[in-house]
C-alpha positions in Angstrom: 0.0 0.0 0.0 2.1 3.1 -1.5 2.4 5.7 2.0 2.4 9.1 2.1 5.4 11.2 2.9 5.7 12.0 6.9 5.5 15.9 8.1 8.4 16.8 9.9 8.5 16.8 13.8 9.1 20.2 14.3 7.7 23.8 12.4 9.6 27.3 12.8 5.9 29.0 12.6 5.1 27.1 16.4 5.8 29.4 19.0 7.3 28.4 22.1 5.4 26.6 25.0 5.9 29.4 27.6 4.8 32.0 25.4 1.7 30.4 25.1 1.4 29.5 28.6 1.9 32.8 29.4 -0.6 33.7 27.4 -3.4 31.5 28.7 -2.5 33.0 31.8 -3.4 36.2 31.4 -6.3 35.3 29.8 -7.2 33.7 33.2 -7.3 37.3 34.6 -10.4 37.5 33.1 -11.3 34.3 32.7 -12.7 32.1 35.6 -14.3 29.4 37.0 -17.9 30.5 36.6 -20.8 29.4 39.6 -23.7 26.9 38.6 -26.6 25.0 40.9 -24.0 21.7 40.3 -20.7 23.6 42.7 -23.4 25.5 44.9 -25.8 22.5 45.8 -22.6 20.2 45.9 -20.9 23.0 48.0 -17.6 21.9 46.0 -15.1 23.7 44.4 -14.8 21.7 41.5 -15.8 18.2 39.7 -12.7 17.2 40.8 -13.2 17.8 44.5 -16.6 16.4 44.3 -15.1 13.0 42.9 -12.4 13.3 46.0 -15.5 13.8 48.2 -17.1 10.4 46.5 -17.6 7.8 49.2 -15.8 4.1 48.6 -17.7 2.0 47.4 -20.2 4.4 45.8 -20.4 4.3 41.6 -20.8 7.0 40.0 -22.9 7.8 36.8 -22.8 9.6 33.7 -25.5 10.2 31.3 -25.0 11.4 27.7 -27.3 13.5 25.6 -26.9 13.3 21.7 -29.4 15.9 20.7 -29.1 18.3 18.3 -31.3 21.1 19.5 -30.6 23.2 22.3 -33.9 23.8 23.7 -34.4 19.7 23.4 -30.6 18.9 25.2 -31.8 21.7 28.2 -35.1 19.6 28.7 -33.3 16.1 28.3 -31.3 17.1 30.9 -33.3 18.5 33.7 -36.1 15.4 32.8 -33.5 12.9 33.0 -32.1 14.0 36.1 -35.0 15.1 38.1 -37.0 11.7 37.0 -34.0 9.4 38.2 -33.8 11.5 41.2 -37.6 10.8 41.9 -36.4 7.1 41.6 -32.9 7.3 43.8 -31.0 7.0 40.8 -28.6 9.7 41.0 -26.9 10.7 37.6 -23.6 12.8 38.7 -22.7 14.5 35.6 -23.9 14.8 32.2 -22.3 14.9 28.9 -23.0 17.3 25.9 -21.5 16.5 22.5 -20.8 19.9 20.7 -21.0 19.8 16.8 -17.8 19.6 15.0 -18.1 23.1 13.2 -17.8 25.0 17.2 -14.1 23.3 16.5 -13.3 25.9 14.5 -12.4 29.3 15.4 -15.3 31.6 15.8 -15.3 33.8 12.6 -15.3 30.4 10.4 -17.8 28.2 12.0 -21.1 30.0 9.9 -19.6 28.3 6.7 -18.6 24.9 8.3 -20.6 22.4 7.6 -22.4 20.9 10.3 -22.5 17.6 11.7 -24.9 16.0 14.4 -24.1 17.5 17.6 -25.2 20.9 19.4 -23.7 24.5 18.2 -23.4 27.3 21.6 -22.8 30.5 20.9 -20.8 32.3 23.8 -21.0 31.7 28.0 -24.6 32.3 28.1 -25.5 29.2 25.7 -23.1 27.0 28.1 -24.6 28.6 30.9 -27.8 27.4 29.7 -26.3 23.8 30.3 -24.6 23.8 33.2 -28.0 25.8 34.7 -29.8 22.7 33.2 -29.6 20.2 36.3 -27.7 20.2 39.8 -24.6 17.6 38.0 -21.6 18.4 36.7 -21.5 19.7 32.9 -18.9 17.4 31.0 -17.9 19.2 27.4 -16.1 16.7 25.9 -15.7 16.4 22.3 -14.7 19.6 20.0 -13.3 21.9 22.9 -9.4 21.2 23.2 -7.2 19.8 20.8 -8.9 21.7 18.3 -8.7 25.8 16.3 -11.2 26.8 18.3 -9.7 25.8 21.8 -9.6 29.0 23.3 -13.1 30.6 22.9 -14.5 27.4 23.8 -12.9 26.8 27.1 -13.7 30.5 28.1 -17.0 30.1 27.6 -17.5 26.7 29.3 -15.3 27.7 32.0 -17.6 31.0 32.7 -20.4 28.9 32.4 -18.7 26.8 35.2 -17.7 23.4 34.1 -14.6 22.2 35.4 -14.0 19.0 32.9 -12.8 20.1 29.7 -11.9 17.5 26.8 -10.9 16.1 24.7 -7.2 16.1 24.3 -7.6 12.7 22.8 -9.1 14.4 19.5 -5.9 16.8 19.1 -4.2 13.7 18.3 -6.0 12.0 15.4 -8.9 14.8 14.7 -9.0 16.8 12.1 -12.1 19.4 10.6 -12.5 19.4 6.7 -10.8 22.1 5.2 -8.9 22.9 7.9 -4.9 22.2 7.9 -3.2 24.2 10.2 -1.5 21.9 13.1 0.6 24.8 14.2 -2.6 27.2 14.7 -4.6 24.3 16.0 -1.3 23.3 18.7 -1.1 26.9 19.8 -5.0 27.4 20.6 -4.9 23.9 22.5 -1.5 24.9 24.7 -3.3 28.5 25.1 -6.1 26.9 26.6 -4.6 24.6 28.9 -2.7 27.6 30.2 -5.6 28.9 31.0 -6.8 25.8 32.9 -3.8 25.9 34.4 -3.8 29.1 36.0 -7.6 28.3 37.7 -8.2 28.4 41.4 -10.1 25.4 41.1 -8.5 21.7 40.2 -9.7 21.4 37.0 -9.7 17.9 34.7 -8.8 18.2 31.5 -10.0 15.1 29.4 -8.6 12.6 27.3 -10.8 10.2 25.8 -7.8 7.3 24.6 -10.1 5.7 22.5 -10.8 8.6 20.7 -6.7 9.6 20.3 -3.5 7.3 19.7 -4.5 4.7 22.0 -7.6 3.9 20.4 -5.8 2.6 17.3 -2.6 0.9 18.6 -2.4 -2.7 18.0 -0.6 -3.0 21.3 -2.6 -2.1 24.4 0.8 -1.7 26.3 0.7 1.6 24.1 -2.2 2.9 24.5 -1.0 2.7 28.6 1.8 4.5 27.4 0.2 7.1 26.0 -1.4 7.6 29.8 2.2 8.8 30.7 3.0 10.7 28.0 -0.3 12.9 28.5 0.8 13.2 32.2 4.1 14.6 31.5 2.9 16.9 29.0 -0.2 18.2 30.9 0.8 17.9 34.4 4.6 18.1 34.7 4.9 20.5 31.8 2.0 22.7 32.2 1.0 22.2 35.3 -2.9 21.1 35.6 -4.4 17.8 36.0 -5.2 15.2 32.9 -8.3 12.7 33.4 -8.5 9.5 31.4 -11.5 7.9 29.6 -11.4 5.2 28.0 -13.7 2.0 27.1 -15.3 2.1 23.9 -13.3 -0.9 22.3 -13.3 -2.7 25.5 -15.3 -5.6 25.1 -13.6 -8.2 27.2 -14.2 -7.8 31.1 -10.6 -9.0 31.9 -8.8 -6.3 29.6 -11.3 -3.4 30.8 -10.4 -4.3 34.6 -6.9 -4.9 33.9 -6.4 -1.7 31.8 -8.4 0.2 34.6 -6.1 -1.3 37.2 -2.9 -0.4 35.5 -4.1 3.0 35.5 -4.4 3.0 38.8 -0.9 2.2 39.3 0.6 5.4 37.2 -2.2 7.8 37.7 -4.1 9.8 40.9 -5.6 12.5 38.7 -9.9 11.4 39.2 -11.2 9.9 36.0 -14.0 11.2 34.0 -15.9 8.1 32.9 -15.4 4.5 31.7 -17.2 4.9 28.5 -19.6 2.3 27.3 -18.6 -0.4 25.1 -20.9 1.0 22.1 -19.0 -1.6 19.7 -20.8 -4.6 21.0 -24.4 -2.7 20.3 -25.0 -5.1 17.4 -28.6 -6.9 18.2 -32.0 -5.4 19.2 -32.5 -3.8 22.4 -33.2 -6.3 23.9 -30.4 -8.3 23.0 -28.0 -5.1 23.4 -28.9 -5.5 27.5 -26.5 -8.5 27.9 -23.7 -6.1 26.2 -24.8 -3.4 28.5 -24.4 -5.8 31.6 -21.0 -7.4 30.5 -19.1 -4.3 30.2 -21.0 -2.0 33.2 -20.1 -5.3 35.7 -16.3 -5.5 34.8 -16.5 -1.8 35.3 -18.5 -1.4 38.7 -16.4 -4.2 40.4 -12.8 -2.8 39.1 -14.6 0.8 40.7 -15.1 -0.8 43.7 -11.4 -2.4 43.7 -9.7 1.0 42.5 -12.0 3.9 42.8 -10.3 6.4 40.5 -13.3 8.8 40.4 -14.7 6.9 37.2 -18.4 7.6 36.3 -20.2 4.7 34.7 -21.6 5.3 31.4 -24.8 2.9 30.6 -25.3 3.9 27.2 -29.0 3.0 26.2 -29.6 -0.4 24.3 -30.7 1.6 20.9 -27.3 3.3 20.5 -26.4 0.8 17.0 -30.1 2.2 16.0 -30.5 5.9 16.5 -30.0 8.8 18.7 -31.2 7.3 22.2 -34.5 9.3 23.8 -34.8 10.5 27.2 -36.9 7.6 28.3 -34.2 5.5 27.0 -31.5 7.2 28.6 -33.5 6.8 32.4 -33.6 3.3 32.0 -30.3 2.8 31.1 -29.7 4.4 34.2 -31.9 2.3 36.2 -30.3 -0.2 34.9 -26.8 1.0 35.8 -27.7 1.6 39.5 -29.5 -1.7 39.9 -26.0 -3.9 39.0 -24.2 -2.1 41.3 -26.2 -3.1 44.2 -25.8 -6.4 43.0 -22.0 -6.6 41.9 -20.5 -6.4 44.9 -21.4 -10.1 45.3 -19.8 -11.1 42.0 -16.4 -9.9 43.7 -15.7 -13.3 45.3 -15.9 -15.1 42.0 -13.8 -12.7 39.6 -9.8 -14.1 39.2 -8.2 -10.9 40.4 -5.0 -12.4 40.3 -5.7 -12.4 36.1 -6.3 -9.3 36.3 -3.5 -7.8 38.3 -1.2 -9.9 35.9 -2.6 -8.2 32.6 -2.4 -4.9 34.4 1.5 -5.1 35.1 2.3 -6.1 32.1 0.7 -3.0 30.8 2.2 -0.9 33.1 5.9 -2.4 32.4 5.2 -2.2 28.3 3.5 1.4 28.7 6.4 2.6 31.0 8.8 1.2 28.3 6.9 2.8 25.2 6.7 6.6 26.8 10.2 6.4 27.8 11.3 5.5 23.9 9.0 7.8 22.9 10.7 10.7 24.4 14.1 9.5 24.3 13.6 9.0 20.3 12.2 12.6 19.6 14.4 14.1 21.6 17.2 12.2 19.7 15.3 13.9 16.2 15.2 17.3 17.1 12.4 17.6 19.6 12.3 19.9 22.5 10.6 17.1 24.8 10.7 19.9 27.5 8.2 22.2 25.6 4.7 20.8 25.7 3.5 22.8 22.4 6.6 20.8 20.3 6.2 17.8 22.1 2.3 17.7 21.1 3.0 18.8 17.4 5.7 16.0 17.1 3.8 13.2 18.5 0.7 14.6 16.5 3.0 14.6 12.7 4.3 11.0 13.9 1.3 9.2 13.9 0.3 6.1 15.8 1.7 3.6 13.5 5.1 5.2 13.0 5.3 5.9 16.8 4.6 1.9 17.6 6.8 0.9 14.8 9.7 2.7 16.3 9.2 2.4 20.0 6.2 -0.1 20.9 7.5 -2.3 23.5 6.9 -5.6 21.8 9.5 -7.7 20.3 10.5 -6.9 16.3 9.0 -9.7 14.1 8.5 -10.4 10.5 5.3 -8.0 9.9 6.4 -5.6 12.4 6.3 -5.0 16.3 4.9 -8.1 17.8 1.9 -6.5 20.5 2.6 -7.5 24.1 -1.1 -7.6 24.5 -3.3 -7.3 21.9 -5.4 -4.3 21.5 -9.0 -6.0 21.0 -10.5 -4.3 18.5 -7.8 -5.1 16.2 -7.9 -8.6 17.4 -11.3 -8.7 16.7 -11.9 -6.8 13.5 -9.1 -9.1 12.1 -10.8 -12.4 13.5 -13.8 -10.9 11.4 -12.3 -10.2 8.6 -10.5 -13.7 8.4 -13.9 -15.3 8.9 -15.4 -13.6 5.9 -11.9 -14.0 3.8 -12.2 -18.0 4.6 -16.3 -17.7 2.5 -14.6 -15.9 -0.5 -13.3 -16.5 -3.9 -11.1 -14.1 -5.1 -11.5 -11.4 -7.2 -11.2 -12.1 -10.9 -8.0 -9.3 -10.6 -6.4 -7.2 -8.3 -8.7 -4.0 -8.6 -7.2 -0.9 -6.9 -9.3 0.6 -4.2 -8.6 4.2 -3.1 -10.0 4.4 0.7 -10.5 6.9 3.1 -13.1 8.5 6.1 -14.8 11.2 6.3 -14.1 11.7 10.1 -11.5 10.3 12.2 -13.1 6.4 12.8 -10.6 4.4 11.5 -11.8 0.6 12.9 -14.6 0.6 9.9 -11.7 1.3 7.0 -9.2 -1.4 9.2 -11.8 -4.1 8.5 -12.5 -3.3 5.0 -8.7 -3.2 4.1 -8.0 -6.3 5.6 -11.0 -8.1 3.7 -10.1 -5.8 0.6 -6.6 -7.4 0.9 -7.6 -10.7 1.8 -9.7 -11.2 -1.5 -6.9 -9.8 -3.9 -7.8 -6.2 -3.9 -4.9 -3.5 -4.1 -5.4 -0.3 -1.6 -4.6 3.0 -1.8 -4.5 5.0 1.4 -6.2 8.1 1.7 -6.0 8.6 4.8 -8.9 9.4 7.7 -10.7 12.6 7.9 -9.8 13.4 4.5 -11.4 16.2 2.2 -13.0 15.2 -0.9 -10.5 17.1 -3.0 -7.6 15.2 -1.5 -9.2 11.8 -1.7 -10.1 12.2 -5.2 -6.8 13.7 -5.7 -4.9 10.6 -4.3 -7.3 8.7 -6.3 -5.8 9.9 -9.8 -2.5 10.2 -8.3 -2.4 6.1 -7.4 -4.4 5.5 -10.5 -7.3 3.7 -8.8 -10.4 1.7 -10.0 -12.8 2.4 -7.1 -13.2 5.1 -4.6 -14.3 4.0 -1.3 -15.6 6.4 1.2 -15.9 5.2 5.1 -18.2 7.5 7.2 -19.9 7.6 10.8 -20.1 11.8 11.4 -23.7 11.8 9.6 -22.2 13.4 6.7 -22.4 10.5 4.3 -24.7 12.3 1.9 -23.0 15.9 1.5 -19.6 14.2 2.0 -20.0 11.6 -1.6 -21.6 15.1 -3.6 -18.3 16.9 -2.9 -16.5 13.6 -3.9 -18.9 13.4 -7.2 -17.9 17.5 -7.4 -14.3 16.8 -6.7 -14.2 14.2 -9.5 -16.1 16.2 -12.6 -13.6 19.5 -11.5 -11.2 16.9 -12.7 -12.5 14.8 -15.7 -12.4 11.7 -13.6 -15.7 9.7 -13.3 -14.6 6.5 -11.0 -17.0 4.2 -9.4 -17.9 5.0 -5.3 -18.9 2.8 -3.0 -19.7 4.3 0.4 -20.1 2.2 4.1 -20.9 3.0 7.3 -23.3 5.0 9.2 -25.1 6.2 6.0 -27.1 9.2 7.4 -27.1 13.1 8.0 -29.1 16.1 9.2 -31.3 17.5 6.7 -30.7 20.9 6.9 -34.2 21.7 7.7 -35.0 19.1 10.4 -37.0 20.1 13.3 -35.9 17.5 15.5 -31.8 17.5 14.5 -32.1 13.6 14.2 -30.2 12.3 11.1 -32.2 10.1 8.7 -30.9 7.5 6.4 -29.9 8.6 2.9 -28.9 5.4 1.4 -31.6 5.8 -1.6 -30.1 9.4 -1.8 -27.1 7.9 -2.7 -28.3 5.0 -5.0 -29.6 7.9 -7.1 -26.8 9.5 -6.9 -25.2 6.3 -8.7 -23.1 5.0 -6.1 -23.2 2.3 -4.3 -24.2 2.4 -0.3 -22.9 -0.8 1.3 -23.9 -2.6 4.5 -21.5 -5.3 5.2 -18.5 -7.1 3.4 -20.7 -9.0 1.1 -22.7 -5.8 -0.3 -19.3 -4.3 -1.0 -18.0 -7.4 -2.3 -20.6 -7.7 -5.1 -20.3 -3.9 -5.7 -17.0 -4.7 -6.7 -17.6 -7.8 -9.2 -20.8 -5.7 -10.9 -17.8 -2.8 -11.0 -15.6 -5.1 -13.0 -18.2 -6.7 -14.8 -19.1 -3.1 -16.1 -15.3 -2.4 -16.6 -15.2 -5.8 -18.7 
């Protein structure tokens, strides 16, 4: 599969750490923690002093709302919490997706295009949230890591919330249109600054799932990348980082083992243990036993090493839709039921498995940040300056960074993983079951591939069953803009373009790619998987609706599953013949 040039590790136009630090400082002069019913009821200073406060043996819970309309999230939260209250379920904090467009600086976001999540404009919109319900505000995705950094984490901070993420997406995110890495490290350092300079302990988040750890093959790594986070956020700047993780958890021995290594190199209080959304493939009713496997491991390794973790039952029609309120209470029921009843379960869970899995991630992890910032440093990298440090680790990639210094032994296709990350174990187990049904395709037909967002699991399983059947791949890349997939298209001189989408852009995302192509004279087949949905741009409710006949009028070809995208590819060559 022909690669890309790498970016180089450093960039004259980034300006230093302490400047920036300095800057987010002063901003903090203006710029404070903000009051809200979730500090003054709790009489806490902070989320994190309110997890400090948590007694042993207490789980907390986290609730998410997916809405798209403000005026629909405000009354989603104040119904979910106030009707779980009624029912002594007590939901600690809530979290509030914003849209990708409030990534971008201020000025651009009119003309970004918008995705499925909620759009504030200034303090008093978060203000409106964190007002919402007495529980802590969590604004996760599209605040750090990202252009728009800065306004972002004013306004949430005025509003006050005191759990800012996700520094996971600075990593591996990227907005269309948008390629400024130097901008987008400067606004993220600013902000942290900023963070840093609060009365108040404040968490700043880091989904791993969503960064570098969530698409290692080696979980020793993505352990590693706990450390290097720390050094950068709390050594070098000076505030505290808080770890999520869990969505491509699926085993309850790796979940309790990763959580128990963490203990062992972290005492910053977690955010949440996200749910294990990857397992959502049945009805709801058969989603439940998905939702109790993965909200077990994680209550009992809670009650073993309370890190401050919320729980996050995410509601058993995730894999369908945008969960309702209703949906969301039960889920929550549901959550605070097990844990009356998990404590019982301790007695029977092999600890001792456990505690072995998690050393071994600690020993690998502490190996891999080590060599990561002995090797940049040996390139060039001022290791001691968190704005270079994030640029460098940002241009090097996941798979060049575990090439060079993963901890597992060197073997004939590469680093050998001391543990296995599971979704890579189990994307290729299912790719190898399908490969096993197939014939081969009548010739090697060259595939350009890439995403529309920053996913890459769904692309990982095509390209190994692409491979497997005698395809040849061309890598676009993830979060890609149409231009430069279509461009890398011509330039690898491919048969097929194949698009892989889950942001609810799938329709508006294979025009531009249709666009991109006629601006060039090229007219290629497209075959497009995924979540195949979007927004209409006049929806009332902000829920996405399938557009898969959009596309079959369009003349490409929406596929489901393997097989679809299989035949699209012999009725391709057929044509071609």
């Amino acid at each position: 599969m022909p690669q890309q040039p790498a970016a180089p590790l450093t960039d004259p136009r980034l300006r230093p750490g302490a400047d920036l630090l300095a800057e987010g400082r002063a901003l903090a002069r203006d710029w404070r923690l903000g009051s809200c019913p979730f500090l003054t009821e709790q009489a806490v200073s902070s989320e994190a002093a309110y997890k400090r406060r948590n007694p042993p043996g207490r789980i907390m819970q986290h609730a998410h709302i997916g809405f798209r309309n403000v005026e629909r999230t405000l009354w989603a939260i104040a119904e979910v919490h106030g009707k779980c209250r009624d029912a002594g379920v007590t939901v600690d904090r809530f979290g509030i997706t914003l849209d990708w467009s409030m990534g971008y600086p201020p000025d651009l976001r009119a003309k970004a295009t918008r995705g499925t999540g909620i759009v504030l404009n200034g303090p008093e919109d978060f203000a409106r949230i964190t007002h919402a319900a007495p529980a802590a505000a969590h604004f996760g995705d599209f605040m750090l890591g990202l252009p728009g950094a800065v306004e972002n984490t004013c306004a949430a901070l005025a509003a006050g919330a005191s759990s800012f993420g996700n520094l996971g997406q600075y990593f591996t995110f990227r907005l269309p249109y948008w390629n400024d890495d130097v901008a987008t490290t400067e606004a993220t350092v600013t902000a942290l600054g900023l963070l840093a300079a609060q009365d108040a302990e404040i968490l700043v988040h880091s989904n791993l799932d969503d960064g570098f750890a969530g698409l290692f093959l080696d979980m020793a790594c993505a352990l590693g990348m706990v450390l290097i986070e720390k050094h950068i956020v709390e050594t070098l700047i000076g505030t505290r980082v808080s770890h999520c993780y869990g969505h491509h958890f699926s085993d309850p021995l790796s979940r309790a083992a990763f959580h128990a290594a963490l203990a062992q190199v972290s005492d910053s209080p977690g955010t949440m243990i996200f749910g294990n959304t990857v397992a959502y493939q049945s009805s709801a009713a058969g989603n439940y036993a998905s939702l109790a496997s993965y909200l077990l491991a994680d209550i009992l390794a809670l009650g073993r090493w309370p890190l401050g973790h919320a729980v996050n039952p995410v509601p058993v029609t995730e894999n369908l839709r945008i969960p309702d309120v209703e949906e969301i209470i039960d889920a929550q029921t549901f959550a605070h039921r097990l844990a009356e009843h998990a404590p019982f379960y301790d007695a029977v869970f092999d600890w001792s498995k456990v505690q072995i899995m998690a050393d071994k991630l600690v020993e690998g992890g502490r190996r891999f940040a080590a060599a990561v910032l002995a090797g940049l440093a040996e390139r060039g990298v001022a290791t001691d300056d968190p704005a270079a440090l994030l640029l460098a680790i940002r241009r090097m990639g996941p798979k060049r960074l575990e090439a060079l210094f993963g901890p597992g032994a060197e073997g004939a296709r590469g680093r050998v993983p001391l543990i296995h990350a599971e979704w890579a174990r189990e994307l290729t187990h299912k790719a190898n079951l399908w490969i096993a049904g197939q014939k081969p395709l009548p010739r090697p037909i060259r595939v350009c591939i890439g995403t529309t967002d920053v996913h890459e699991h769904g692309k990982y399983l095509v390209e190994q069953a692409l491979e497997g059947v005698g395809a040849s791949l061309a890598d676009a890349g993830v979060s890609v803009d149409p231009e430069t997939l279509v461009a890398r298209a011509a330039e690898t001189g491919a048969d097929v373009i194949a698009i892989s989408t889950y942001n609810g852009v799938a329709l508006s995302y294979t025009k531009a790619v249709l666009a991109a192509m006629k601006a060039r004279g090229m007219a290629l087949p497209v075959i497009v998987g995924g979540k195949l949905n979007e927004v209409p741009r006049d929806s009332n409710s902000g829920l996405p609706v399938d557009v898969t006949p959009d596309l079959v009028a369009l003349r490409c070809r929406p596929c489901a599953d393997l097989d679809q995208m299989r035949q699209a590819l012999l009725d391709i060559d057929a044509q071609d013949r």
